[in-house]
Backbone as CSV, one residue per row, in Angstrom:
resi,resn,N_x,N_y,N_z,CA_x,CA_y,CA_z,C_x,C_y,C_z
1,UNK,0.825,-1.182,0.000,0.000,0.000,0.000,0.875,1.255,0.000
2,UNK,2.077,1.255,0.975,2.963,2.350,1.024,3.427,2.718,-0.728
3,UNK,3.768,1.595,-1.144,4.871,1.399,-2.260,3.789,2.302,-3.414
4,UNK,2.235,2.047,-3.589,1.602,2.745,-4.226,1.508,4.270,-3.944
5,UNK,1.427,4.547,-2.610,1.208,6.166,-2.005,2.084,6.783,-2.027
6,UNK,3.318,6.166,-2.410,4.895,6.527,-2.834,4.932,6.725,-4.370
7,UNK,3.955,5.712,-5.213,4.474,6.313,-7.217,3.321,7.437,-6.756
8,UNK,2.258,7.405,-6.337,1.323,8.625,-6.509,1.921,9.892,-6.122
9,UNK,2.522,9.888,-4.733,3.127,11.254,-4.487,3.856,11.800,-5.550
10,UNK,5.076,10.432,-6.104,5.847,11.345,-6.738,5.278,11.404,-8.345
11,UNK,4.189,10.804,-8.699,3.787,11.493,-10.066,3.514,12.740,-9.253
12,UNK,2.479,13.210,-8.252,2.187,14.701,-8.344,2.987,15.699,-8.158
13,UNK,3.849,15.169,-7.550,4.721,16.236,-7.361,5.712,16.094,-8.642
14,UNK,6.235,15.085,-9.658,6.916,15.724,-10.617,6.024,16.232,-11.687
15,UNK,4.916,15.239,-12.093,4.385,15.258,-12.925,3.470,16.833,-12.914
16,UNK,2.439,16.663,-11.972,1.659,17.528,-11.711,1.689,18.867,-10.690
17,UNK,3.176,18.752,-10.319,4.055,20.145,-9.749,2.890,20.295,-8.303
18,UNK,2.653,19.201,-7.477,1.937,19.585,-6.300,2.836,19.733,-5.100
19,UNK,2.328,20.285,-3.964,2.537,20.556,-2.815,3.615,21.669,-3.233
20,UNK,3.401,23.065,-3.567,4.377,24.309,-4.117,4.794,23.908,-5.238
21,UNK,5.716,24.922,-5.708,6.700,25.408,-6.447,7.913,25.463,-5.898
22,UNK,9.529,25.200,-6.562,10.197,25.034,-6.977,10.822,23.667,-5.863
23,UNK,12.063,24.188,-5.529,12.599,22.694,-4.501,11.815,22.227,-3.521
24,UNK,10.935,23.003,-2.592,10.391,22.911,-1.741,9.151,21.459,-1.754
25,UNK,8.820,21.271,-2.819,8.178,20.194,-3.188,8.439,18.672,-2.703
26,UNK,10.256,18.835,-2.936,10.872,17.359,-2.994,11.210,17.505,-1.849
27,UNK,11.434,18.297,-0.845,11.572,18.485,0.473,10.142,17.317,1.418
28,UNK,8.801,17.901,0.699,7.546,17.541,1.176,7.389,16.098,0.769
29,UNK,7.722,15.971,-0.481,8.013,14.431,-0.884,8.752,13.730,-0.158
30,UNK,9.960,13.873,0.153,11.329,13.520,0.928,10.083,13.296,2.467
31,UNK,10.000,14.457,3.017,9.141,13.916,3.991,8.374,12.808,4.292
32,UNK,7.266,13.248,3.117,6.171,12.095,3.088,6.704,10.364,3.011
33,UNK,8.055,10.254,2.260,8.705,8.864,2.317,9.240,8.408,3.433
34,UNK,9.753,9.238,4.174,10.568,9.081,5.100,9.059,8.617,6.704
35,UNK,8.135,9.056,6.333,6.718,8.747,7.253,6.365,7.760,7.018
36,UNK,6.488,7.185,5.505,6.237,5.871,5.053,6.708,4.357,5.829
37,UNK,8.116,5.053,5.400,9.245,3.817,6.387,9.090,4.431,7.461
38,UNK,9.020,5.283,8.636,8.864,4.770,10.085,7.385,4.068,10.159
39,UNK,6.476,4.262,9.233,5.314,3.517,9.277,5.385,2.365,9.273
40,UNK,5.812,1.997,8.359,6.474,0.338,7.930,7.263,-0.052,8.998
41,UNK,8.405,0.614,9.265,8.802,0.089,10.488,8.200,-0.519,11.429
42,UNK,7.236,0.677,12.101,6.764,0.307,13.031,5.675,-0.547,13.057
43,UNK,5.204,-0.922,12.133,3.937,-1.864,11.898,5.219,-3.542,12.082
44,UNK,5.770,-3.086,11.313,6.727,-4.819,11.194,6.993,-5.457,12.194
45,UNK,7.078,-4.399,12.983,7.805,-4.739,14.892,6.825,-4.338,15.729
46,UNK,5.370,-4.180,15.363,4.779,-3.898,16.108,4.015,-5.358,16.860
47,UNK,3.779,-5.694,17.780,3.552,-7.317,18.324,2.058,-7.306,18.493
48,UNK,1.733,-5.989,18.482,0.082,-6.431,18.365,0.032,-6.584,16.694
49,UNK,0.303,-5.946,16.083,0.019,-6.103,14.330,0.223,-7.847,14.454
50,UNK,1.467,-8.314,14.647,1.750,-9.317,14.551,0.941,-10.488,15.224
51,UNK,0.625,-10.195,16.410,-0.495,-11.246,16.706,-1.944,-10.982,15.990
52,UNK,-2.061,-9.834,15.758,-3.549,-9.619,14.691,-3.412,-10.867,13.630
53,UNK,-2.049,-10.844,13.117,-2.499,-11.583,11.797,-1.461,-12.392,11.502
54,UNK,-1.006,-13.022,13.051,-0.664,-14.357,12.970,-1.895,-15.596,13.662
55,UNK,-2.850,-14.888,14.401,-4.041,-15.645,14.541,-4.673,-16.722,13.202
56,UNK,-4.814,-15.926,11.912,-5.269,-16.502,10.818,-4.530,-17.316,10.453
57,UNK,-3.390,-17.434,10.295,-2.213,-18.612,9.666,-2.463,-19.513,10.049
């Protein structure tokens, strides 16, 4: 899901020049990835995620 919300950001922001004008953009991009992976992180190592949906296996 990340890996998709990651090509979308960066079509808009190269493609479709969102979140400002000029560098400041890839700054907001740069951000938004970097929220991604502590997201991911923390879901991977998170032990309730992990017992959520090691129950089903």
């Amino acid at each position: 899901m990340y890996a998709t919300l990651a090509t979308l950001c960066f079509v808009e922001t190269v493609d479709f020049r969102a979140f400002g004008g000029g560098v400041a953009r890839y700054y907001v991009m740069t951000g938004e990835y970097l929220l991604y992976i502590a997201l991911s992180a923390y879901l991977l190592r998170s032990s309730r995620i992990r017992a959520r949906f090691s129950r089903g296996a």
